[in-house]
MARKOLTOR-145154 format. One line per field, with one value per residue (C-alpha): residue number from 0; residue in three letters; x, y, z. Coordinates in steps of 0.25 Angstrom, whole numbers, plus 5000, padded with zeros to 4 digits. Layout:
N
resi: [NUM | ...]
resn: [ALA | ...]
x: [X | ...]
y: [Y | ...]
z: [Z | ...]
END
This chain:
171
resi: [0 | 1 | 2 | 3 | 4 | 5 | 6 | 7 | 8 | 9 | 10 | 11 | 12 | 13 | 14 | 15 | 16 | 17 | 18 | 19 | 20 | 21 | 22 | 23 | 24 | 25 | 26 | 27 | 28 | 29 | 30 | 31 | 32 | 33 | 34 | 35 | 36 | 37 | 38 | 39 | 40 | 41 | 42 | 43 | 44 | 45 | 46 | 47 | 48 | 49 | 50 | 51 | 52 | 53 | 54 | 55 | 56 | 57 | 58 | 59 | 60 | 61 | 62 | 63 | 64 | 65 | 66 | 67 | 68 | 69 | 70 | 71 | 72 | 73 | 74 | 75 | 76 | 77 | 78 | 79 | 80 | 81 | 82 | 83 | 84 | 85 | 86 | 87 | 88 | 89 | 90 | 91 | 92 | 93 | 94 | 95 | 96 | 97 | 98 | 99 | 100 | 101 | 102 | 103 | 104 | 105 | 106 | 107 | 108 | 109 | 110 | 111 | 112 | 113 | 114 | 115 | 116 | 117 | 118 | 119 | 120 | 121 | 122 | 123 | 124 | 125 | 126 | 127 | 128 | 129 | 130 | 131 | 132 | 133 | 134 | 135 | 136 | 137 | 138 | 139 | 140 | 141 | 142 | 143 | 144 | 145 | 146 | 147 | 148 | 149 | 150 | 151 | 152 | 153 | 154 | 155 | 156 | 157 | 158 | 159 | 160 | 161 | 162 | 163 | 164 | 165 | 166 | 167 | 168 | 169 | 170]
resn: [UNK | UNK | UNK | UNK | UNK | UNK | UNK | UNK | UNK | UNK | UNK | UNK | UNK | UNK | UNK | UNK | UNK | UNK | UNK | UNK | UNK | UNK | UNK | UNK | UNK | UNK | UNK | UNK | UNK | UNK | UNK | UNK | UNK | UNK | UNK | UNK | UNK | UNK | UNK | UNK | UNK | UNK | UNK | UNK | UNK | UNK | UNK | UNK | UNK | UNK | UNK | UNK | UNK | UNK | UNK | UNK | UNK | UNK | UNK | UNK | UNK | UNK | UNK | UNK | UNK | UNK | UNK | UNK | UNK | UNK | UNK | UNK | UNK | UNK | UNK | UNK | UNK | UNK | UNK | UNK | UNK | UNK | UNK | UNK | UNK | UNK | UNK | UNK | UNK | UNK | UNK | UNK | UNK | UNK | UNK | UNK | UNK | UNK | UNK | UNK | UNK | UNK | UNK | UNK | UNK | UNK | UNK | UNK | UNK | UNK | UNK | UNK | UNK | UNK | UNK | UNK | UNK | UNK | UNK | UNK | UNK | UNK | UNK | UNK | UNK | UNK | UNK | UNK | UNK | UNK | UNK | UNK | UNK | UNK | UNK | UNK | UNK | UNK | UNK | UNK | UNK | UNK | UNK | UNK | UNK | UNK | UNK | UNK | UNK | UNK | UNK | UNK | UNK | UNK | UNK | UNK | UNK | UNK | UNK | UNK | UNK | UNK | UNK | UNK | UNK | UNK | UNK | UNK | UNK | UNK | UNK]
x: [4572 | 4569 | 4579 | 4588 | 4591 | 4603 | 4611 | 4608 | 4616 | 4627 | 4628 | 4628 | 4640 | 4647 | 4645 | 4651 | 4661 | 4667 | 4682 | 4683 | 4699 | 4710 | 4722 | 4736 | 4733 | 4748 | 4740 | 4728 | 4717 | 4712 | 4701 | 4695 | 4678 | 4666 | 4669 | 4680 | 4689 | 4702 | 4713 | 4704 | 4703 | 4688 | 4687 | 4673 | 4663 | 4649 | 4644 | 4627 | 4618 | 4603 | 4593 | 4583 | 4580 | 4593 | 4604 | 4615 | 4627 | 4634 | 4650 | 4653 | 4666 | 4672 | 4683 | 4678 | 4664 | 4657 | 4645 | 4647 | 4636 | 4643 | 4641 | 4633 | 4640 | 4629 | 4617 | 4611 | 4620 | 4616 | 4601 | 4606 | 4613 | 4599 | 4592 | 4600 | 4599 | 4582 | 4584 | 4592 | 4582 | 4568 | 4562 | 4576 | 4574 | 4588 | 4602 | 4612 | 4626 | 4636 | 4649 | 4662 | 4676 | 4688 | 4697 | 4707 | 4708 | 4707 | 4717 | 4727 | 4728 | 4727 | 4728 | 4714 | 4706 | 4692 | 4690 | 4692 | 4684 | 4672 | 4676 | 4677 | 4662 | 4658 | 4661 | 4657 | 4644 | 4642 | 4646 | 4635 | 4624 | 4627 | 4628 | 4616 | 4607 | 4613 | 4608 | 4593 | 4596 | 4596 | 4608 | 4608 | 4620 | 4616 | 4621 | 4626 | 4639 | 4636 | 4645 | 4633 | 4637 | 4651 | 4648 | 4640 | 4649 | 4660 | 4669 | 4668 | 4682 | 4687 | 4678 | 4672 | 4659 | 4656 | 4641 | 4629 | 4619 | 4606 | 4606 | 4588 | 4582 | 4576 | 4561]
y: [5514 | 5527 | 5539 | 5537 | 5548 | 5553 | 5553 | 5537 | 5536 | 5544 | 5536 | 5523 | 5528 | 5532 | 5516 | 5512 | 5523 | 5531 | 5530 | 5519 | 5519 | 5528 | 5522 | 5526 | 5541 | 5540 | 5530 | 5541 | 5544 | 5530 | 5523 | 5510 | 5512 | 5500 | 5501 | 5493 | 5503 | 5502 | 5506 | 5511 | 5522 | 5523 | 5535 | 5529 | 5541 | 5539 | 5551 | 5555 | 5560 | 5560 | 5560 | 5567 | 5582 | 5591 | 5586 | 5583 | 5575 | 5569 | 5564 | 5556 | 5557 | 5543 | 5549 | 5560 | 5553 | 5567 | 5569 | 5582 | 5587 | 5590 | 5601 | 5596 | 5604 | 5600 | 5595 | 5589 | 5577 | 5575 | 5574 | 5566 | 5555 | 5556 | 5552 | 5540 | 5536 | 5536 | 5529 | 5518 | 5518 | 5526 | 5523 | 5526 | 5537 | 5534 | 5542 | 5539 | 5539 | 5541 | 5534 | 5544 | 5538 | 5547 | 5544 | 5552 | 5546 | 5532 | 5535 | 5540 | 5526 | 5517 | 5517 | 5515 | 5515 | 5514 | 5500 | 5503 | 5514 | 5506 | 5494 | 5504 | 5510 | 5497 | 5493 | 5505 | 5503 | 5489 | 5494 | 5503 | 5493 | 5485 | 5497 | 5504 | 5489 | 5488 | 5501 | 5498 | 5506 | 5501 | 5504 | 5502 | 5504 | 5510 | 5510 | 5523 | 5528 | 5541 | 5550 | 5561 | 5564 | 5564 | 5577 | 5583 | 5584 | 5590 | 5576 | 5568 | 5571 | 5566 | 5555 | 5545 | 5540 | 5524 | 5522 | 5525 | 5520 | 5525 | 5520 | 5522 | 5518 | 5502 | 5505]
z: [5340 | 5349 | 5350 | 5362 | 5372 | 5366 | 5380 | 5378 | 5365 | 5369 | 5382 | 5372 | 5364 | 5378 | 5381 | 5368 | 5365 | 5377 | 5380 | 5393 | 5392 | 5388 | 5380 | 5381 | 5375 | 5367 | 5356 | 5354 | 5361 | 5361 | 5372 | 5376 | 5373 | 5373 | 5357 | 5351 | 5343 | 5335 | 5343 | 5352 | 5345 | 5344 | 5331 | 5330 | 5335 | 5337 | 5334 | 5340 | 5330 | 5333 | 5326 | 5328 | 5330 | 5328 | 5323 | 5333 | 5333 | 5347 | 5347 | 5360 | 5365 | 5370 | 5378 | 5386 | 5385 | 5381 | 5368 | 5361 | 5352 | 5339 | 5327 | 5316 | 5305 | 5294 | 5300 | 5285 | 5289 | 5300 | 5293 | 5284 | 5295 | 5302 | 5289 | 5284 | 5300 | 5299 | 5284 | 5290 | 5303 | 5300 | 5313 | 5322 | 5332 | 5339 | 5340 | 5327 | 5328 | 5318 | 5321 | 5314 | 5315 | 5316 | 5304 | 5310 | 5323 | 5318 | 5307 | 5317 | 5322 | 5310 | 5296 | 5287 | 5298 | 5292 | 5296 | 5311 | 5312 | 5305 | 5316 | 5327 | 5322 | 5320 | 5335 | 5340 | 5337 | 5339 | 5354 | 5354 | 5349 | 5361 | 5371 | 5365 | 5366 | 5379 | 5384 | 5378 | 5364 | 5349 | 5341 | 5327 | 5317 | 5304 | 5289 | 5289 | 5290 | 5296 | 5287 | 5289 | 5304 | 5301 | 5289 | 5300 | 5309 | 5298 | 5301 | 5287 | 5286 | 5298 | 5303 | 5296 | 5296 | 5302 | 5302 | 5311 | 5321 | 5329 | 5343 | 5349 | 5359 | 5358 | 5355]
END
């Protein structure tokens, strides 16, 4: 696996995650995206980390389909995510993601949501395997949870963390 242009992998999480349809605002800010969601709620971020060189950290927008570089509060976290990425995949040179679940969002709309938002995570990333074979990348889900990006960004208390997966180009 070759490291992607970053602009590709955020234009493969546009395809899978941005906002195609509004619902009625009085129900939440809720939309129609490629992913599936409960409720159409879609609390299931994917959250850009790369890899290599400094350590920087992406959150796409669905909505208002922008990418906004976020403040890496303690970047040994962000080390430490990278490393279990390589021990999980030595030879990757891809970009990883680290899909965060808004607790308080989903927990607005349902009680004990935990299950959906591992469903929602769950098809959120099966949607972007396809789109990232589709567009001539490799996608591979990982073992982890990705509770290190979430400690980096200051957000353990708010979101909770639901796995991880490095998208490269095919070799």
């Amino acid at each position: 696996m070759a490291r992607p242009r970053l602009r590709d992998v955020v234009e493969i999480v546009a395809l899978a995650a941005r906002a195609r349809h509004r619902l009625d605002a009085s129900r939440g800010d809720r939309h129609l995206a490629p992913a599936l969601s409960a409720g159409a709620l879609h609390a299931v971020r994917p959250v850009v980390v790369t890899l290599a060189g400094p350590e920087r950290v992406f959150a796409y927008d669905p909505v208002e389909h922008t990418v906004d570089q976020l403040t890496v509060r303690l970047p040994g976290e962000v080390l430490a995510f990278r490393t279990r990425v390589f021990e999980c995949l030595p030879a990757a040179h891809g970009t990883a993601l680290a899909f965060l679940g808004d607790n308080a969002l989903a927990s607005a709309a349902y009680d004990h949501p935990e299950t959906l938002l591992w469903r929602d995570s769950g098809a959120l990333q099966q949607t972007l395997a396809m789109i990232a074979h589709a567009e001539g990348h490799a996608f591979c889900a990982l073992g982890l949870h990705g509770a290190e990006v979430a400690r980096a960004l200051n957000l353990a208390d708010g979101f909770v963390a639901l796995g991880a997966a490095i998208i490269g180009r095919r070799a």
